[in-house]
MDAnalysis code that builds the backbone (N, CA, C; Angstrom):
import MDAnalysis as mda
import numpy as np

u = mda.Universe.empty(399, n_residues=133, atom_resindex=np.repeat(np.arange(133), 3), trajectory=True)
u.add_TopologyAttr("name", ["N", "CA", "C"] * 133)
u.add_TopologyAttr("resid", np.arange(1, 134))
u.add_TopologyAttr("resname", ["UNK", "UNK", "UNK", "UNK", "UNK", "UNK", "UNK", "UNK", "UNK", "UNK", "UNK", "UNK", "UNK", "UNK", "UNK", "UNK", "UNK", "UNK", "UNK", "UNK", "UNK", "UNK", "UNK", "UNK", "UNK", "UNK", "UNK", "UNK", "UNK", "UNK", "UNK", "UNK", "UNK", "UNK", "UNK", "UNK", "UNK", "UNK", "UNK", "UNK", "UNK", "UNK", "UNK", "UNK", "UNK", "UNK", "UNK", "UNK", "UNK", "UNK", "UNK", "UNK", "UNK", "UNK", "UNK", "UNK", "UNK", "UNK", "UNK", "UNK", "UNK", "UNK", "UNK", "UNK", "UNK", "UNK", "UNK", "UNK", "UNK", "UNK", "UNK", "UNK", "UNK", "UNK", "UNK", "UNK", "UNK", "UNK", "UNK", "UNK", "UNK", "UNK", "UNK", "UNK", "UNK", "UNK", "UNK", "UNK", "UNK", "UNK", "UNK", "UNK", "UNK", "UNK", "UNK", "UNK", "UNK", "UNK", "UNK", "UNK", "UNK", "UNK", "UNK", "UNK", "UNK", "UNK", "UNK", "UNK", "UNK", "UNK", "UNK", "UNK", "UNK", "UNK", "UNK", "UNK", "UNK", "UNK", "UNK", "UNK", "UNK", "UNK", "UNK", "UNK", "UNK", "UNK", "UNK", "UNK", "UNK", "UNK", "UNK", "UNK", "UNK"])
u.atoms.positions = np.array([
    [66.256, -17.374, 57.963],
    [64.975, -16.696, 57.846],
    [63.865, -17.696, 58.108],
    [62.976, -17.215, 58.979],
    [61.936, -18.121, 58.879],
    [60.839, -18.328, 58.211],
    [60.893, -19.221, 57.111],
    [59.602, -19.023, 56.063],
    [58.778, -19.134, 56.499],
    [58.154, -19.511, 57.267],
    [56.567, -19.359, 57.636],
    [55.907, -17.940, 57.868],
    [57.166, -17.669, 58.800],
    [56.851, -16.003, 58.913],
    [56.992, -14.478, 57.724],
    [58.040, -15.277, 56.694],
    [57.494, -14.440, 55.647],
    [56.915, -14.787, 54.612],
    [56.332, -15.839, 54.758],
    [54.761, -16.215, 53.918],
    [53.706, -15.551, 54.554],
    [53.558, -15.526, 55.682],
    [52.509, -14.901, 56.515],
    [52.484, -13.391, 56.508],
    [53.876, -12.557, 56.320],
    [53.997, -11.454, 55.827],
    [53.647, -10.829, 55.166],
    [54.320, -11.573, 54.017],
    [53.740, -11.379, 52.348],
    [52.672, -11.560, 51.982],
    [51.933, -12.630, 52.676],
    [50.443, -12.487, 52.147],
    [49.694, -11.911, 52.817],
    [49.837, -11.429, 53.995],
    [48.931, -10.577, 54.748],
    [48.916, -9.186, 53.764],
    [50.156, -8.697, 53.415],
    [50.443, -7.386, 53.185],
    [49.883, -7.582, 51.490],
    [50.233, -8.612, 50.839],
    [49.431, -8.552, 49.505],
    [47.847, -8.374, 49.305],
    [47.228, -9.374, 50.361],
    [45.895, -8.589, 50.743],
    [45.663, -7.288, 51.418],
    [45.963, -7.140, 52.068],
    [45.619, -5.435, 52.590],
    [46.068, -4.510, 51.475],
    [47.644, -5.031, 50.687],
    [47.678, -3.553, 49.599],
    [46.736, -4.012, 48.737],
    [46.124, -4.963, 48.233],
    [45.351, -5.100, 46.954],
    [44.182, -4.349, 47.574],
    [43.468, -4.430, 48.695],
    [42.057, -4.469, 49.037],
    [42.579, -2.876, 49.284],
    [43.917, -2.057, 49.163],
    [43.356, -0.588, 50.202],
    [44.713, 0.025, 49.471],
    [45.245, -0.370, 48.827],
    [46.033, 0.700, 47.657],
    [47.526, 0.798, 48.299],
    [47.953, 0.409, 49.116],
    [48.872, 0.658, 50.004],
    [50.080, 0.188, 49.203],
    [50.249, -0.984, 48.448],
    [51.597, -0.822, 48.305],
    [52.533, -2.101, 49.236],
    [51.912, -2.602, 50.207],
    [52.539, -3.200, 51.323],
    [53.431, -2.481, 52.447],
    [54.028, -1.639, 52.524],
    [55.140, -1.099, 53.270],
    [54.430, -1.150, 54.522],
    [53.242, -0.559, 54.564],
    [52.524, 0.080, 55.895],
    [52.547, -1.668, 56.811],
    [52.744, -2.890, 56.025],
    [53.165, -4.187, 57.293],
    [54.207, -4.367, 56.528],
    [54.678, -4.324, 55.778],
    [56.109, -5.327, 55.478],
    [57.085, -4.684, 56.194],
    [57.057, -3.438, 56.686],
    [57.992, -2.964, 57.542],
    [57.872, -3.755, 58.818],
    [57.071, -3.202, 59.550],
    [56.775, -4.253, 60.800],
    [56.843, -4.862, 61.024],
    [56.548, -5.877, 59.978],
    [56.424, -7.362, 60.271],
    [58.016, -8.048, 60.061],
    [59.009, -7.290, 58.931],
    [60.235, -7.782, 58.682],
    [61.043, -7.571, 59.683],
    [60.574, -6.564, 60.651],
    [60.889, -6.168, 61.937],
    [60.446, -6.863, 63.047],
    [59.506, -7.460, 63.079],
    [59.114, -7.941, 64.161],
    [59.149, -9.666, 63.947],
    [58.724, -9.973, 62.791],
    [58.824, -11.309, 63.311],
    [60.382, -12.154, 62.204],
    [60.574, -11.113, 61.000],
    [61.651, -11.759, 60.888],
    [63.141, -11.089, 61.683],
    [63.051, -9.935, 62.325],
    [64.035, -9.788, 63.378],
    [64.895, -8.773, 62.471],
    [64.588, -8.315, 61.385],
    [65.014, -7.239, 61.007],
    [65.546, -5.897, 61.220],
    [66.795, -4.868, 61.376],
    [66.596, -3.850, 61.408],
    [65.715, -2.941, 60.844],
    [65.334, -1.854, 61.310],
    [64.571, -0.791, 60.568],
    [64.825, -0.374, 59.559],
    [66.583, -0.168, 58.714],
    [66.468, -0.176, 57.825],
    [66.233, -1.075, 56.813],
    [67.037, -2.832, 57.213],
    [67.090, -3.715, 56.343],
    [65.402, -4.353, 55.762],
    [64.773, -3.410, 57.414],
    [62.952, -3.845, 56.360],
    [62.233, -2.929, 55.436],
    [62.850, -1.802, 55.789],
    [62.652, -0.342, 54.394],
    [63.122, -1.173, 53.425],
    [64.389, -1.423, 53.238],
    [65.458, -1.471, 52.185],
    [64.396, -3.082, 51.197],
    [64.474, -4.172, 52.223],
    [63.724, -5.556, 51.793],
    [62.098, -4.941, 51.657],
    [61.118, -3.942, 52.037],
    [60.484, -3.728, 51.552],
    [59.615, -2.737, 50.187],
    [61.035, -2.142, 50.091],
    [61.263, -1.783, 48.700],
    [60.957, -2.460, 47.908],
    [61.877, -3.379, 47.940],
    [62.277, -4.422, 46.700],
    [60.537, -5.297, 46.472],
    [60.302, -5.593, 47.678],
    [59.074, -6.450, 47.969],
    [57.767, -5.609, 46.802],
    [58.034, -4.747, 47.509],
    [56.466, -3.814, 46.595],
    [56.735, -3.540, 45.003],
    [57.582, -3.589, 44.778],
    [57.630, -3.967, 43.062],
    [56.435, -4.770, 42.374],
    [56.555, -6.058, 42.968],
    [55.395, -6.882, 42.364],
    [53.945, -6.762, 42.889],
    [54.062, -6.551, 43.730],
    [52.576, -6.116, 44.664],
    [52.496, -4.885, 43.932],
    [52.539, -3.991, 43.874],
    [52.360, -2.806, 42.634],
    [51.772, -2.981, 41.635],
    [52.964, -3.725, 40.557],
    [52.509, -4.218, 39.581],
    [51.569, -5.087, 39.416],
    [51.073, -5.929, 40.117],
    [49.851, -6.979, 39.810],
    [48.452, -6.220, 40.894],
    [48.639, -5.448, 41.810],
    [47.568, -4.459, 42.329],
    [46.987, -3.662, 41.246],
    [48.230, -2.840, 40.251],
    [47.820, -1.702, 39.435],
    [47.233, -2.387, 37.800],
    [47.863, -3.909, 38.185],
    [47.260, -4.734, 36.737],
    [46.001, -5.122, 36.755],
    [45.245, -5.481, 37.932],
    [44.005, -5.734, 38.695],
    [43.209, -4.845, 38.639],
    [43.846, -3.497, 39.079],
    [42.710, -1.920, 39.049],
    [42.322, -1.922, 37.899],
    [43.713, -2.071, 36.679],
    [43.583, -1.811, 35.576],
    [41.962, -2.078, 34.772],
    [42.196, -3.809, 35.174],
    [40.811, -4.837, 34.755],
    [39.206, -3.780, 35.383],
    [39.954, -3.158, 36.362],
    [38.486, -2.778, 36.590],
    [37.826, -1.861, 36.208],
    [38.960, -1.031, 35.502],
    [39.144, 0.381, 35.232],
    [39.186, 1.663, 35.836],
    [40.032, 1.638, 36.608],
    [40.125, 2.722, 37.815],
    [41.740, 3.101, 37.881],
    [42.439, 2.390, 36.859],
    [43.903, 3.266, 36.678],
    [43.825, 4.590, 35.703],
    [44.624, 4.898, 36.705],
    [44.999, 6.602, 35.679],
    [46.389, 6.611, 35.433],
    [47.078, 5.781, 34.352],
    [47.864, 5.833, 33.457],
    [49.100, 6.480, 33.238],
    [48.630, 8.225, 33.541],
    [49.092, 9.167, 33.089],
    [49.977, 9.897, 34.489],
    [48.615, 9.786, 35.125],
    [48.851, 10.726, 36.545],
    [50.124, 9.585, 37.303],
    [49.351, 7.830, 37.006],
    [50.920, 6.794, 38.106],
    [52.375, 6.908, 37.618],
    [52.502, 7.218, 36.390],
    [53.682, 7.145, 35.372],
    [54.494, 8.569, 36.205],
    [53.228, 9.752, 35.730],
    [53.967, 11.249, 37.169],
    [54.562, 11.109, 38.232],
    [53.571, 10.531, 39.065],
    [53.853, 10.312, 40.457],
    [54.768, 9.155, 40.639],
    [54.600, 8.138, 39.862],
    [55.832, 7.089, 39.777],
    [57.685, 7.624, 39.431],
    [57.451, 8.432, 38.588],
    [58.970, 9.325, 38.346],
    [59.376, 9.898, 39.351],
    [58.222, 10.976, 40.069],
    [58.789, 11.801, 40.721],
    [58.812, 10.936, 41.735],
    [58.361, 9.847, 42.332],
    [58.361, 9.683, 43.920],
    [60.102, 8.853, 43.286],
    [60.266, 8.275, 42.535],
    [61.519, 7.852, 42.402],
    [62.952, 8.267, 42.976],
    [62.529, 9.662, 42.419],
    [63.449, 10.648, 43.054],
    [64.056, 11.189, 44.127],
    [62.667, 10.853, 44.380],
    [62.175, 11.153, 46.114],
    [62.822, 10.006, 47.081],
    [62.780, 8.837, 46.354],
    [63.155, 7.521, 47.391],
    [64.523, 7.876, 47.148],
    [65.268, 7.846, 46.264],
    [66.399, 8.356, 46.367],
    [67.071, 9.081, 47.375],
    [66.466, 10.090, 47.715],
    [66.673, 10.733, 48.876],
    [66.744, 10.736, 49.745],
    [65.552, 9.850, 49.925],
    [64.788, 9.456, 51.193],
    [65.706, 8.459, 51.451],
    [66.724, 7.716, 50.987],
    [67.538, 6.581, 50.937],
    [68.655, 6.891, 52.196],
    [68.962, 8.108, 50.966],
    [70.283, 8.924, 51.854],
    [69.864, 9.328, 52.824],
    [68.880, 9.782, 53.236],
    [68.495, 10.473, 54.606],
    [68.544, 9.214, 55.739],
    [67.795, 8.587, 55.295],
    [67.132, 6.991, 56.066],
    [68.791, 6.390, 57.082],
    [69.683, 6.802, 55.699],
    [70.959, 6.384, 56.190],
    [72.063, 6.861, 57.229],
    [71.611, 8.401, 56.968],
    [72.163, 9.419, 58.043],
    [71.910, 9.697, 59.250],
    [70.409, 8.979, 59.472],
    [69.814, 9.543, 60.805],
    [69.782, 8.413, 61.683],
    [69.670, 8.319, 63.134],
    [69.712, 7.224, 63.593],
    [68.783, 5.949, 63.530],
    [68.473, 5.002, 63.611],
    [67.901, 4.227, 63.637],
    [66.678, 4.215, 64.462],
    [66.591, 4.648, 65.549],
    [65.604, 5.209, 66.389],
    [65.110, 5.455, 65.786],
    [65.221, 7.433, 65.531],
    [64.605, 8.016, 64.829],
    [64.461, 8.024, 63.392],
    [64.072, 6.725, 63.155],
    [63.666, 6.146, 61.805],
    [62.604, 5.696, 62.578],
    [62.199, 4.502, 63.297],
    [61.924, 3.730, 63.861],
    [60.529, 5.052, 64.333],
    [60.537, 6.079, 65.131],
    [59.403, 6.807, 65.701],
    [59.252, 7.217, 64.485],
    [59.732, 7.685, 63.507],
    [59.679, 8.994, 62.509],
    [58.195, 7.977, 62.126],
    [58.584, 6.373, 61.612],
    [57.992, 5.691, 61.038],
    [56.490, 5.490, 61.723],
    [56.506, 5.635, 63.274],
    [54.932, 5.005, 64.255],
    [54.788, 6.196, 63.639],
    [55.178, 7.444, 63.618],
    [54.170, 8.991, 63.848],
    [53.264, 8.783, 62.703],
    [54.161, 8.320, 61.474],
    [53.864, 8.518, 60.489],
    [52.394, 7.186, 60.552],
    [52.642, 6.370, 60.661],
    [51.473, 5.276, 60.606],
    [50.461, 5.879, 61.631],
    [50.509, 6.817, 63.223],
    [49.472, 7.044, 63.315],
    [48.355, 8.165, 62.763],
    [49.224, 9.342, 62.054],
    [48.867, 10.387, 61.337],
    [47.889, 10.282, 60.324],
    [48.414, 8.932, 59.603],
    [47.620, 7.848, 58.790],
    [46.028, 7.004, 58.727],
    [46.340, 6.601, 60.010],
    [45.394, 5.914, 60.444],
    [44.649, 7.081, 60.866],
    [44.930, 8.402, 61.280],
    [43.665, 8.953, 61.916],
    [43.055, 9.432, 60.544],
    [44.153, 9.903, 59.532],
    [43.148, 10.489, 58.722],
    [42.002, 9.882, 57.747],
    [42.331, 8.354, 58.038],
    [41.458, 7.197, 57.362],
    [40.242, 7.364, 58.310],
    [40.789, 7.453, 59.161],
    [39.474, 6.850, 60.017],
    [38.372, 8.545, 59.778],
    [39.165, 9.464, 59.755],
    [38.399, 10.814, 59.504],
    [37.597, 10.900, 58.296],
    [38.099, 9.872, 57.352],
    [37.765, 9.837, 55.851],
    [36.668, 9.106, 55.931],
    [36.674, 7.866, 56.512],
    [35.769, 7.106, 56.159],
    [34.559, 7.210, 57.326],
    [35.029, 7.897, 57.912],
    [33.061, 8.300, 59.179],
    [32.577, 9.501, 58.258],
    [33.573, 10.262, 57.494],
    [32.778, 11.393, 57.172],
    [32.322, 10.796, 55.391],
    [32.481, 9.716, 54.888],
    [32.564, 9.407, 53.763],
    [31.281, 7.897, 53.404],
    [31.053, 7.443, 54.640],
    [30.603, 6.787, 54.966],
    [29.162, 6.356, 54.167],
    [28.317, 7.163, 54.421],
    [27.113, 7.643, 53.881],
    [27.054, 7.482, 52.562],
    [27.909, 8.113, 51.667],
    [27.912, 8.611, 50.489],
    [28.270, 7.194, 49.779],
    [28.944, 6.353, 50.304],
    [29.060, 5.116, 49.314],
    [28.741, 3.733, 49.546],
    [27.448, 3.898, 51.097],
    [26.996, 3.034, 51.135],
    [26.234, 2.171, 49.883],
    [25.599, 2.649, 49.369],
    [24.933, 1.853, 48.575],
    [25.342, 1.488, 47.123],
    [26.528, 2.152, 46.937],
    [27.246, 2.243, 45.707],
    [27.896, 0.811, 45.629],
    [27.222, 0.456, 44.082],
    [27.902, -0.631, 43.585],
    [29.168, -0.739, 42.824],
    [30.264, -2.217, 43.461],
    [31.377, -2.676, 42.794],
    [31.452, -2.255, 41.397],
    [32.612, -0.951, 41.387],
    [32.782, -1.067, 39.739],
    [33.119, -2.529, 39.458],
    [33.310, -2.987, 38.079],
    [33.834, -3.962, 37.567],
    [33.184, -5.020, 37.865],
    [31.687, -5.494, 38.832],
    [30.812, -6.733, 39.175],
    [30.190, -7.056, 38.292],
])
């Protein structure tokens, strides 16, 4: 493995999930794919494991600022559990390819609806100050 390249990984993706809620997956996939030479699944599977702590010290951080909801991550934390579960077995059944597109569609579907969010959202929080400053 080449450490340089997953230092450069990991910390790219620890900044972008801290600064935008993500979690890391949206580069640790890619990048375990692209520059450490990864299959598509073995960078799902290694970026699983990865977002554990990026989670936990993202959602310990919000915490400080006060913008966790407690109740509702604990919900959505169970049920998506379930869900990866699934999503495990499926991931495993289907070809690798179509993991591989399933995954771009999904990142560009993403990106458009950010970008839809934030021209139409724009305005409204310009001037709004840093909770927690």
């Amino acid at each position: 493995m080449d450490v340089g390249a997953a230092l450069a990984v990991g910390l790219a993706a620890g900044v972008v999930a801290g600064m935008l809620g993500i979690g890391g997956g949206v580069l640790f996939i890619p990048g375990l794919a692209i520059f450490l030479g990864l299959s598509h699944l073995e960078a799902e599977a290694t970026s699983l494991l990865a977002m554990i702590p990026v989670a936990l010290v993202g959602a310990w951080r919000q915490h400080r600022y006060g913008n966790l909801r407690l109740r509702e991550g604990v919900l959505l934390g169970a049920l998506a559990a379930g869900g990866a579960a699934a999503g495990v077995v499926i991931a495993n059944a289907v070809p690798e390819r179509a993991l591989e597109l399933a995954f771009a569609a999904f990142m560009v579907v993403v990106a458009v609806q950010l970008v839809r969010r934030a021209t139409r959202d724009s305005t409204s929080a310009a001037g709004a100050p840093m909770k927690g400053a």
